[in-house]
N, C-alpha and C positions, 0 to 999 in steps of 0.2 A: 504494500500500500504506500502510494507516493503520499507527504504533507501537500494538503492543499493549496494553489498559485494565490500570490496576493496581485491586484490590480490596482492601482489607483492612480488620477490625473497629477501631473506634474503641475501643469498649468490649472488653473480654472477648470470644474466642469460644464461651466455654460460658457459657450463659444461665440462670440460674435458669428454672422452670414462671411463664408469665404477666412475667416480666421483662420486658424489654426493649434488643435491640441496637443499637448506631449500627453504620454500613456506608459507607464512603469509598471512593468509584472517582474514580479520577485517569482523564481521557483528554488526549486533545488538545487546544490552545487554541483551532483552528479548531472544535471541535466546537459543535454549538448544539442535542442533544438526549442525556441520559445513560440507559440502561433498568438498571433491576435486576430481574434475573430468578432464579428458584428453579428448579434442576433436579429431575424425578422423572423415576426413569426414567432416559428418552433423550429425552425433552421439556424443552422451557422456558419456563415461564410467567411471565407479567410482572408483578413485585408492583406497582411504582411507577415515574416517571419525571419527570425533571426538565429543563427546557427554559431553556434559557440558556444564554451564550458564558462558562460557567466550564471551566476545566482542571481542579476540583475537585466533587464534589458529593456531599453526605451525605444517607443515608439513614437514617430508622429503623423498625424493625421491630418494633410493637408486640405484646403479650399473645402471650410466646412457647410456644407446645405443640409436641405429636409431628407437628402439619400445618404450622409453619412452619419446624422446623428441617430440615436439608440445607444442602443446595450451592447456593452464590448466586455469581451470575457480574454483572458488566455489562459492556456496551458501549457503543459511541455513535454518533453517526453525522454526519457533514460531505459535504453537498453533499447527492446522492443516492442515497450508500453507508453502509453499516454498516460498523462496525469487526468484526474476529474478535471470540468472547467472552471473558474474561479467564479466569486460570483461575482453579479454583475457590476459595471461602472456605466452609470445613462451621462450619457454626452446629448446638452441640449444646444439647441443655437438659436441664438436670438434676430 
C-alpha cells in the first residue's frame, strides 16, 4: 500500500481568465513517475507528467478558462503500481 499523494496550489486556487496556476503533489520518495490529472465527470484525464525520483513535483497550468478549471488530483507510481488518487484541489477562474 502506497501513503496517499498530497496536492495543493502553489499559487492561489482561484485563477484569474487566461492566468495561470502552479500545482504541487508530494508523493513518495520511491516514486519515479508523478501524473496530474483533471476530473470531468467521473473521468480523469491527464494534463501532464513528470518523471523522476523526486518526492516533490510542480506543475503549471497554463491560459486558465471554463475547460481547464475543476478538480485536479495526482498520483504516482513505484515499481509496477499506481498510487490511489489524491484528493481533490478545485481550480476556479474568475
Amino acid at each position: 500500500n502506497f501513503p496517499m499523494p498530497l496536492i495543493f496550489a502553489r499559487s492561489s486556487p482561484v485563477v484569474p481568465r487566461h492566468g495561470s496556476a502552479k500545482i504541487q503533489c508530494r508523493s513518495s520518495p520511491e516514486s519515479f513517475l508523478t501524473q496530474l490529472v483533471i476530473q470531468k465527470n467521473s473521468t480523469y484525464k491527464e494534463v501532464d507528467r513528470k518523471l523522476g525520483f523526486w518526492n516533490e513535483s510542480e506543475f503549471l497550468v497554463d491560459h486558465m478558462d471554463t475547460n481547464t478549471a475543476g478538480r485536479y488530483h495526482c498520483r504516482y507510481r513505484r515499481g509496477f503500481s499506481w498510487s490511489h488518487y489524491s484528493d481533490a484541489l478545485e481550480l476556479v477562474v474568475t
